[in-house]
C-alpha positions in Angstrom: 18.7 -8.5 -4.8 15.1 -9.3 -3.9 13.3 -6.8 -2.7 10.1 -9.1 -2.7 10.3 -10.4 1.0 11.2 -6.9 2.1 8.0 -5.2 4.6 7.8 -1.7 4.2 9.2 0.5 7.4 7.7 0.2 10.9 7.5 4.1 10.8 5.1 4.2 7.6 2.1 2.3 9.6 -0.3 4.5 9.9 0.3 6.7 7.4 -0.4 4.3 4.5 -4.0 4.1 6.1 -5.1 7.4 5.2 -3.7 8.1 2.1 -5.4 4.6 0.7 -8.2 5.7 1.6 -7.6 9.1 0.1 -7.0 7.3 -2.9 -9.7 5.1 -3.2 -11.8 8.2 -2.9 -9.7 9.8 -5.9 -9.9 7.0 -8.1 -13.8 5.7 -7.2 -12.1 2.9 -6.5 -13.2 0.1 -4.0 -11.1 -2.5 -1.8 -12.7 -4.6 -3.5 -12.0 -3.8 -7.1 -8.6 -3.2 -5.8 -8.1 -6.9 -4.2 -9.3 -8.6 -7.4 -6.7 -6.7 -9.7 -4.1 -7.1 -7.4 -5.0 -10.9 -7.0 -4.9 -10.8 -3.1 -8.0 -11.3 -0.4 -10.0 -8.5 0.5 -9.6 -9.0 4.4 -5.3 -8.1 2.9 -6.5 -4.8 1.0 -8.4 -4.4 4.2 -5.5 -4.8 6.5 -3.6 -2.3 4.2 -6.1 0.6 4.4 -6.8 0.2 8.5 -3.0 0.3 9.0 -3.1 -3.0 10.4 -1.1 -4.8 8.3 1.9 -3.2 5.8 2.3 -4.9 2.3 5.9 -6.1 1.3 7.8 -4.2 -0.8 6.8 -6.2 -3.9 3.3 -5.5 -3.3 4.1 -2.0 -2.2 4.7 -1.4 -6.0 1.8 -3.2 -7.3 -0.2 -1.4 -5.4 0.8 2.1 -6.1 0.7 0.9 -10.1 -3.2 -0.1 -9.4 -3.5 3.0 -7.7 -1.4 5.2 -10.5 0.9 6.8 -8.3 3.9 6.4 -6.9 5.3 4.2 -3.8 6.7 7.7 -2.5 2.6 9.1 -2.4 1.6 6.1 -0.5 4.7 6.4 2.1 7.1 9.1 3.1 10.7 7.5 3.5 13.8 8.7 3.2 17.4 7.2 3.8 17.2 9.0 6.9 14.3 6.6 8.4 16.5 3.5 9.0 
């Protein structure tokens, strides 16, 4: 199974918006910092914390590891969502 190519739920947007920035405040943390450990472009970290753009699952995970928390902080899903 790869869960790589997967984009998080349709229903998340706009929720991952405000808790990035939530915890980019936590962790003194800037998009910045953020896009160069991740390895992606700041305009995608951008995307991410506007709510414009969702990352794929894959990044999903990388992100929340930058960010030391779970995937589950970042987005409320359950089975019930799909």
């Amino acid at each position: 199974m790869n869960i790589g190519v997967v984009a998080m739920p349709k229903k998340s947007q706009g929720e991952l918006d405000s808790k990035l920035k939530v915890r980019f405040a936590q962790l003194k943390i800037s998009q910045i910092e953020v896009a160069e450990i991740m390895g992606e472009s700041k305009q995608t970290i951008s995307g991410w914390s506007t709510g414009r753009i969702e990352p794929t699952l894959k990044k999903a995970f990388r992100l929340a590891k930058v960010l030391d928390c779970k995937v589950d902080d970042l987005w409320d899903y359950t089975e019930d969502d799909e």
